[in-house]
N, C-alpha and C positions, 0 to 999 in steps of 0.2 A: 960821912955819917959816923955819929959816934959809935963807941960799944953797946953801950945804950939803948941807942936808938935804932939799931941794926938786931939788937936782941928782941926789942917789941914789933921791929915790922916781921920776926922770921915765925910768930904764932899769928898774924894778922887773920888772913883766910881761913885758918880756923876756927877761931875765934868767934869770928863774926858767922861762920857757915851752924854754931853753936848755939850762936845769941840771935838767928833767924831762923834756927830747925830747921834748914832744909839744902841743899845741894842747890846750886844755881848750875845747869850743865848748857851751853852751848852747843846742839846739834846742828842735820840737816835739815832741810824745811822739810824733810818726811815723806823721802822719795824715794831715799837709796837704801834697795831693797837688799837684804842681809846686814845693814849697819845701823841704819835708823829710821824706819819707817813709823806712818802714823794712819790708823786707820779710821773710819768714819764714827768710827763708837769714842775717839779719843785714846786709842791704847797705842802708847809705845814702843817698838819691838826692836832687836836687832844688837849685835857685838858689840859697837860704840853704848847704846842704850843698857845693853846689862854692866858694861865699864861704871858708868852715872850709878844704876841701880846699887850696884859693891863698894863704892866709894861713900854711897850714903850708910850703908850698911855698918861698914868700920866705923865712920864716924860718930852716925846719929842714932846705931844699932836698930835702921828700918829701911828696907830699899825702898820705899813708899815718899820718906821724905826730899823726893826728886823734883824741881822745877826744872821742864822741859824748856829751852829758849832754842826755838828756831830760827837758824841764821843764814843769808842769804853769802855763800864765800864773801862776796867784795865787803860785808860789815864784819865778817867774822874777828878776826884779828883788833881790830878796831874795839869790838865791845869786850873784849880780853883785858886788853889794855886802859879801859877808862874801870876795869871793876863791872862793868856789867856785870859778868858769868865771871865763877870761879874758874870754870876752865873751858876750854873745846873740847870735843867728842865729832867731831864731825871730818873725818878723811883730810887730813890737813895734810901734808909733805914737810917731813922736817930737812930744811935746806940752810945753808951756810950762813944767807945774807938775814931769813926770819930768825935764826939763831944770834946771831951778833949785832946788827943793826934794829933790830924789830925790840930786842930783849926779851925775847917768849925762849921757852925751853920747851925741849920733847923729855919725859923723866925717862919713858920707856918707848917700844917700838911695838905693836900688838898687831899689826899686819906690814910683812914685809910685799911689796908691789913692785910693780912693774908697767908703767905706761903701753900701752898698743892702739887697736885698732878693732872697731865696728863696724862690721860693712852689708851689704843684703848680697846675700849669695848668688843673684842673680847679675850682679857684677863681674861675675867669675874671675874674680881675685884671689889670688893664693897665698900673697907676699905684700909685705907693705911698699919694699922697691915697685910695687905695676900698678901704684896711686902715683905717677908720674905725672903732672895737671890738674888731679883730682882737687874737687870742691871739699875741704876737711871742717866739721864741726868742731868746736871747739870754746870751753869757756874762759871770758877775757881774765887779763890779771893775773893768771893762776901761771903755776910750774908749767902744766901741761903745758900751755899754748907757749912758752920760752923752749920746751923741750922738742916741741913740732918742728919750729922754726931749727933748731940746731940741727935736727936729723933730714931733714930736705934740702938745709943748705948742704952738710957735711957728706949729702949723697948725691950729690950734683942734679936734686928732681924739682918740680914746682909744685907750686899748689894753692889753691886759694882759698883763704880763712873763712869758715863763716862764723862769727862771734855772736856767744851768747852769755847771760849772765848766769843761768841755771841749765844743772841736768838735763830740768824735764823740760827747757826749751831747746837743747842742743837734740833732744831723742827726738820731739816734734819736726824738729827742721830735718831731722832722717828720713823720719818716717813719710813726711810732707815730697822727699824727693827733692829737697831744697841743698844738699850736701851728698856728696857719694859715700864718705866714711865718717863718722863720730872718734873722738881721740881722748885717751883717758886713763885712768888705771885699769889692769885688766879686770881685775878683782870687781869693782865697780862697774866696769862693761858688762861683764858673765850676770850681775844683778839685775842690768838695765835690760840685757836679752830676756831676761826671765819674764819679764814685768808687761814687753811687749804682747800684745792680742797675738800676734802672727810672730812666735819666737823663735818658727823653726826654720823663717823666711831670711835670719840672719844669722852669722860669725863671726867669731872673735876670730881672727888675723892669730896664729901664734908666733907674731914678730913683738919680742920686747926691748924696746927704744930708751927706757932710764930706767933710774933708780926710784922708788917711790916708798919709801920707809914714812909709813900712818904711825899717828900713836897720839897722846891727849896730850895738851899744851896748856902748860902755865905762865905766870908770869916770873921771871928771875929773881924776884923781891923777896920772894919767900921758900927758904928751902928747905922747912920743915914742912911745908904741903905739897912741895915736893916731891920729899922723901915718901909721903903717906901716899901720893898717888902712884909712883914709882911700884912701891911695897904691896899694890891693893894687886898688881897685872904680876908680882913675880907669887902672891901669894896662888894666886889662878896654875902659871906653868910649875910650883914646885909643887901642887895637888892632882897635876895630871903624874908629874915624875914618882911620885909615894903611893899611884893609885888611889888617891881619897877624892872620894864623888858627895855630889850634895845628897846622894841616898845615904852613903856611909859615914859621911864626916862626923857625925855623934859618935859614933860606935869608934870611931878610928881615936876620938880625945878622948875617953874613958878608956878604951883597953892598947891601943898602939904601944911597943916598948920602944919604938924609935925612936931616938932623942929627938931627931931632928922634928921630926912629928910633932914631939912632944911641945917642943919651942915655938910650931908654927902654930898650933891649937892652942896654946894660952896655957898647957898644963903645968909647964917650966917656965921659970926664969920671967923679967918683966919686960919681956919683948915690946907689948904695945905701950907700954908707959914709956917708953922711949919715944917714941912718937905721939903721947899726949893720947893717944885711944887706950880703950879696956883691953884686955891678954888677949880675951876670943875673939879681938877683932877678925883676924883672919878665917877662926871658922864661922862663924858669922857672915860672910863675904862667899864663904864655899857652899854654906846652908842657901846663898840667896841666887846664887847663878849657877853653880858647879866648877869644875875645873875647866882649864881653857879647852879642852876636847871637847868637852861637853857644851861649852858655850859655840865653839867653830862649828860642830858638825850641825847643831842645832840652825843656827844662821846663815853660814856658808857654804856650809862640807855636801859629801855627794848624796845625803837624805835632804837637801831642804833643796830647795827650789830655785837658787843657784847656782849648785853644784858645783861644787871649785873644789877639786884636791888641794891639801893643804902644801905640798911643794916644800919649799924655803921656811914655810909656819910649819914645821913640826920642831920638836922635841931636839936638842944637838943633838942626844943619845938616839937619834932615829934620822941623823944628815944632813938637819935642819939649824934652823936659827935658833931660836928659842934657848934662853939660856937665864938660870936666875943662880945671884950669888948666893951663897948657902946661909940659913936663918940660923946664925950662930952671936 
């Protein structure tokens, strides 16, 4: 590709996200409860969902201008890649081979995970080693079900698959008594218990079997949107770091003497012009979700419905992951 023509595809996605007013986001089909649910009136909710909402925010200064696209995993990747959807938003696992052979990129990581185990406590299971024969739910295609098969080989246990295409038919095939355990990210299990009628009928297993690093996926062609969707998730963890909340983020860009503040609010320097957006993109973004506390406890954390301590998702400066290079 020439210089040229590597300069015009690296505004592509924005461009066009510009010259059609709206966000095209790839979710889930509106099940998975704390990331991207969808309820009977048509409203959106959930971590992934205010990701889409802030992204449209910086860009097209409205989290309103969001196209919802519900994707079933097995088309996910697929309508990425032909331009369907600007990006995913829907629990994807950023792994080696969708990194270099697929040509998608994860810009950032916004839930660190961990694969386990769903079981009805009347199994009286303790450990995922005493699913030894166990019938396991599982959906096809996916990391999961490559990650199943590695930790029952590599523990010398058996078990038998049962494959589904979606969630809400691996939780059916649970609940039906059609599988002894469901297999999945924890984070996503602890949602799917919620969701259940009879929630207190089951457990998460606290055995974690991989690595499961979530985060929104683009296309490698473009890395100036990229960068803007990279920037949208550090501008969330460096507003929980400064303490600035969608109540306060006004008050903190007219009076803040922090530089660093100062740079991420628009009041210094051409920050967003670097990336082709307005200076306030970022509080703009803070005015529309809050900072990433505010968005986890809302969605995940031990007040919603849930209930997932954030672990691994906190703050470095609190032991955790979460880490953004400084707006300088």
């Amino acid at each position: 590709m020439s210089t040229a023509s590597a300069s015009a595809a690296e505004d592509d996605t924005l461009k066009a996200i510009k010259q059609r007013g709206e966000v095209t986001c790839g979710v889930s089909t509106g099940a998975t409860v704390g990331m991207s649910t969808l309820d009977d009136k048509g409203n959106w909710a959930g971590l992934e969902v205010d990701f889409c909402r802030a992204l449209a925010a910086a860009i097209l200064e409205s989290p309103e201008k969001v196209k919802f696209v519900p994707l079933e995993f097995k088309n996910a990747f697929a309508a990425l890649t032909s331009s369907s959807v600007d990006l995913l938003a829907r629990s994807a696992t950023w792994t080696y081979s969708r990194d270099a052979e697929m040509k998608l990129e994860w810009p950032v990581v916004y839930i660190y995970d961990g694969q386990g185990f769903l079981v009805r406590k009347a199994l009286g299971v303790k450990s995922a080693k005493e699913l030894d024969g166990a019938s396991i739910c599982v959906s096809g295609g996916t990391t999961t079900e490559l990650n199943l098969a590695d930790y029952f080989r590599t523990n010398n246990l058996k078990y038998t698959p049962i494959v589904a295409n979606s969630r809400e038919q691996n939780l059916a095939n649970l609940e039906a008594g059609r599988c002894d355990a469901y297999s999945n990210e924890r984070g996503g299990l602890a949602a799917n218990r919620a969701a259940l009628p009879k929630a207190d009928e089951y457990v998460v297993l606290p055995d974690v079997i991989s690595k499961e690093p979530l985060g929104p996926v683009v296309r490698q062609d473009d890395p100036r949107f990229r960068d803007i969707v990279a920037w949208t998730f550090y501008a969330w963890v460096l507003a929980e770091e400064f303490g600035i909340t969608k109540a306060n983020v006004a008050d903190e860009a007219a009076n803040s003497k922090n530089p660093e503040v100062q740079r991420l609010l628009g009041k210094t320097g051409d920050f967003g012009a670097k990336l082709g957006l307005a200076n306030d993109w970022a509080a703009r973004v803070i005015a529309t979700t809050g900072n990433y506390r505010e968005i986890y406890e809302r969605n995940l954390g031990t007040g919603s419905k849930v209930n997932l301590t954030r672990g691994q998702n906190e703050l470095w400066s609190k032991g955790g992951l979460l880490y953004a290079p400084p707006m300088r």
